[in-house]
C-alpha positions in Angstrom: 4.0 21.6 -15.4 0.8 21.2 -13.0 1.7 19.4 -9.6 0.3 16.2 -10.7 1.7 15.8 -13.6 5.0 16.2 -12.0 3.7 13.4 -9.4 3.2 11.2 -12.2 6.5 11.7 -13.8 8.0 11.4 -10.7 6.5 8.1 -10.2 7.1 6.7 -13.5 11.2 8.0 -12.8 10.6 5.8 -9.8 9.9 2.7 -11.7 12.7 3.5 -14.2 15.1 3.4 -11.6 14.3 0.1 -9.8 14.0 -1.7 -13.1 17.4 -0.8 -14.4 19.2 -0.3 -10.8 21.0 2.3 -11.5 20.4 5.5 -14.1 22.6 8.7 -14.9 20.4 11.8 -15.8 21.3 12.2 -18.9 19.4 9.3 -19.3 16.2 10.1 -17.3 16.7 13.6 -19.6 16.5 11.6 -23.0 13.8 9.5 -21.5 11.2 11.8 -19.7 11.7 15.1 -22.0 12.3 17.5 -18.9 15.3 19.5 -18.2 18.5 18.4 -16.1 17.1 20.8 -13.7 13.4 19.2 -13.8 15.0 15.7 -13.3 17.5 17.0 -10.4 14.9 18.7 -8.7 12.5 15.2 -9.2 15.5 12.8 -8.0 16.0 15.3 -4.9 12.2 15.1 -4.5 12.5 11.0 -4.4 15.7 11.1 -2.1 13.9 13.2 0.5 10.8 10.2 0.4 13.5 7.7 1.1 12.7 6.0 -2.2 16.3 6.0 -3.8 19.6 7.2 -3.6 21.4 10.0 -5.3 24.5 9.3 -6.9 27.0 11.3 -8.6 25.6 12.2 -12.1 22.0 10.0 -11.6 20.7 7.6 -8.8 20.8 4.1 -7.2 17.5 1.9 -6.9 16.7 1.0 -3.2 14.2 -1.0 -3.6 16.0 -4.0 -4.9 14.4 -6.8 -2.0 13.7 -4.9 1.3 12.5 -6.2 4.6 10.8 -5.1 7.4 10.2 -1.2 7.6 9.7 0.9 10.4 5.8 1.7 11.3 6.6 4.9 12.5 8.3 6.0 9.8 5.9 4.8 7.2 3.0 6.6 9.2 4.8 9.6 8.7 5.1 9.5 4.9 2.6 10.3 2.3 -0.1 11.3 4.3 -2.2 13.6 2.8 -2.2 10.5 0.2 -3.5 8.1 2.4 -6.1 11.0 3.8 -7.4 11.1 0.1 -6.8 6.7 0.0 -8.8 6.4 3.3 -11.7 8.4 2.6 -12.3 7.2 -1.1 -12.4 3.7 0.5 -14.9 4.7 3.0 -17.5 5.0 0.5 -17.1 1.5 -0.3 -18.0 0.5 3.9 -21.9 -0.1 4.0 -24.3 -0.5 6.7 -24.6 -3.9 8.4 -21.3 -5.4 6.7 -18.8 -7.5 8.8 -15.1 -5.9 7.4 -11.4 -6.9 7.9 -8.9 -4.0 8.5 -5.5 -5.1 8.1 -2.8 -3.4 10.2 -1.4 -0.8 7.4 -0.9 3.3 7.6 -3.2 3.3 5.0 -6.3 1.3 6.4 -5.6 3.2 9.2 -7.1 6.4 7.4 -10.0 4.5 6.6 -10.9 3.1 9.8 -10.8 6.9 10.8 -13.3 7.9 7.7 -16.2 5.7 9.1 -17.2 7.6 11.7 -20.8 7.6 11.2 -21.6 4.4 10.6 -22.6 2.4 13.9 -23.6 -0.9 12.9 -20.7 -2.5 11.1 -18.3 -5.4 12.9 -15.2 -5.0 12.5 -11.9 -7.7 12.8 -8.5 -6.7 12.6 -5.4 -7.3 13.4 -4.0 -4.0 14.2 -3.6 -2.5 17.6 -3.5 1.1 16.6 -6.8 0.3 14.1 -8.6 -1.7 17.1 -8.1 1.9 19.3 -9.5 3.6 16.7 -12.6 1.6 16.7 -13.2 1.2 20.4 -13.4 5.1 20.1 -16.9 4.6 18.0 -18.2 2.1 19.8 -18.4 -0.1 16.8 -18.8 -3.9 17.3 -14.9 -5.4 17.4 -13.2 -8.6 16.7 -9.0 -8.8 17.5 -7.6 -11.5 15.8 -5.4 -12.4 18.4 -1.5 -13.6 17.8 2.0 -12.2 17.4 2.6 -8.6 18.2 5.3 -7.5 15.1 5.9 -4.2 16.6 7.7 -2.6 13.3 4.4 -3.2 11.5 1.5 -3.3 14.7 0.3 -6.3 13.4 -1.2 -9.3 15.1 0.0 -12.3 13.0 1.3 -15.7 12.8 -0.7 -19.4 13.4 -2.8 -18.0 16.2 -3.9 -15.1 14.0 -4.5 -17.4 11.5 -6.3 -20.2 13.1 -8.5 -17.1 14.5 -9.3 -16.1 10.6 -10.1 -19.8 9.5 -12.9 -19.7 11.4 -14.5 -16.5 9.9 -15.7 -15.0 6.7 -16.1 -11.5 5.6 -18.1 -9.0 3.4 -14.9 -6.7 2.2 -11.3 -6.8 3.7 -9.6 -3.5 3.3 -5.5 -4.5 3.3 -2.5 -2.3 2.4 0.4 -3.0 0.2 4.0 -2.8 1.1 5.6 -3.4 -2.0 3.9 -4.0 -5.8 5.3 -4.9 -8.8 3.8 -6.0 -12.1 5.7 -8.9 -12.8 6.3 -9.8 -9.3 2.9 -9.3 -7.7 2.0 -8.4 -4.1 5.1 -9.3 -1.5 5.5 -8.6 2.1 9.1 -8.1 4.3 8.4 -11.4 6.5 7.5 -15.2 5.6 5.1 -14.8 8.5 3.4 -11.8 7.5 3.1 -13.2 3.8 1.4 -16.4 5.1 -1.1 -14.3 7.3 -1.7 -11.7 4.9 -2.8 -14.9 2.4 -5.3 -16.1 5.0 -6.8 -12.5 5.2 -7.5 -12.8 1.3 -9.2 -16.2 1.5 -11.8 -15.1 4.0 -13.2 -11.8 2.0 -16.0 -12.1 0.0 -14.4 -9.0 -1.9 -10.9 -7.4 -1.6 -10.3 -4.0 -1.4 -6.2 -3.1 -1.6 -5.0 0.4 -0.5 -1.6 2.2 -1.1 0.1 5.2 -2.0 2.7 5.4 -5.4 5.5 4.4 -4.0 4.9 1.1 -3.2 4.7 0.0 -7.0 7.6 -0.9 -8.6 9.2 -2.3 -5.6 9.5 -6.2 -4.3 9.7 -7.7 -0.6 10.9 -11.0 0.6 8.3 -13.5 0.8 5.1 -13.7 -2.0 1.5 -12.9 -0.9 -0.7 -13.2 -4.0 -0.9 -12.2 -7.7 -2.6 -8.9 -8.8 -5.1 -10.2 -9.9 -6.5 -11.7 -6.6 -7.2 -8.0 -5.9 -11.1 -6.6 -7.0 -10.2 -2.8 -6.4 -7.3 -1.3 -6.1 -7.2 3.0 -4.5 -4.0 4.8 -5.2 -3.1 8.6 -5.3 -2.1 10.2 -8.5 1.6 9.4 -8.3 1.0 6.2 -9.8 1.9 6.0 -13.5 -0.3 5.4 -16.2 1.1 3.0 -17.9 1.4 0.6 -14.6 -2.2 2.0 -13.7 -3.9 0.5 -17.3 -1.6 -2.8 -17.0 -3.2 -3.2 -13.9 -6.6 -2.8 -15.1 -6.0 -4.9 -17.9 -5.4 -7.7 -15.0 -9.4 -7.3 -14.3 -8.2 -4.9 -11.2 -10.7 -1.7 -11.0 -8.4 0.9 -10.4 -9.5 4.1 -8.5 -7.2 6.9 -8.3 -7.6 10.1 -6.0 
């Protein structure tokens, strides 16, 4: 089977798993069509990624309600993904736009993808993003606030009273956890409330993550689907979740 099908199955296997909790593979067998091998190798595949956990005979779900996770170790995951992520949302940067990068592994990638374009103002509220920036000499706004130093992010009511007062072409976010029925949630009330005050400033919202963050739920709600306009995943997103998406009104763009 070609790699990304294998990515895709892999994804879907994913979903499977967090819906029903727990899943023996006999039953991934009888619902994918692959070998006990194929799904072994697959469930060792998603163990090693820290998505679930291997149990005898099938796998746990770990993605029940999570919290906070670890910057450094999400900057460390899926990143020739978020290369592909970051640079396909580059494209969608122009000229003379005021943007809003929102502290994520992800956006990070893009905010390294535009080097070439000089006049652009850009706010965030990320300190690794705002070095980045300073680095092209690129007009920058800090939002100001609480330093969450798990996530890099600048947030909480001083971060938001600094948004209030703006308003912005695009705002380029990331996605820690996704899920159909659920919607877009983030580990922290706080982070939920400031993430919610990035959306209502953007003209347009552009929402960037890699597969694994669909099917999974965090603590506190941010917004529905829907409130996205595009949406830039890799190829380890199913297709089924990818056209229910769509079907939201959601321009999906995978790479």
């Amino acid at each position: 089977m070609k790699k990304g099908f294998a990515i895709e199955r892999r994804g879907e296997i994913l979903q499977f798993i967090n819906r029903k909790g727990r899943v023996t593979v006999e039953e991934l067998v009888k619902k994918f069509g692959a070998s006990g091998a194929t799904i072994r190798r697959d469930l060792e595949t998603l163990e090693r990624e820290d998505l679930i956990k291997r149990a005898h005979g099938g796998a746990l779900s770990k993605s029940r309600v999570s919290f906070e996770p670890d910057y450094f170790e999400e900057k460390e995951k899926f990143v020739s993904e978020k290369e592909r992520i970051g640079k396909e949302a580059s494209k969608l940067v122009e000229e003379k736009e005021v943007i809003f990068l929102e502290a994520s592994t992800t956006v990070l990638h893009l905010a390294r993808n535009i080097k070439e374009k000089r006049n652009l103002t850009v706010i965030t509220n990320s300190l690794d993003i705002a070095r980045e920036m300073d680095k092209r000499g690129i007009n920058l706004i800090l939002t100001g606030g609480i330093l969450r130093r798990k996530t890099r992010a600048l947030i909480g009511p001083l971060a938001e009273i600094s948004l209030a007062q703006i308003r912005v072409d695009k705002a380029f976010v990331g996605i820690s956890a996704i899920e159909i029925s659920q919607g877009i949630t983030a580990p922290t009330l706080e982070e939920a409330q400031t993430k919610r005050k990035i959306n209502e400033i953007a003209h347009k919202i552009v929402a960037l993550t890699d597969h694994s963050k669909f099917g999974k739920r965090n603590f506190a709600s941010v917004a529905p689907i829907n409130s996205i306009n595009i949406l830039i995943t890799d190829k380890g997103v199913p297709e089924e979740t990818k056209k229910e998406i769509e079907k939201m009104g959601v321009e999906v763009r995978v790479v």
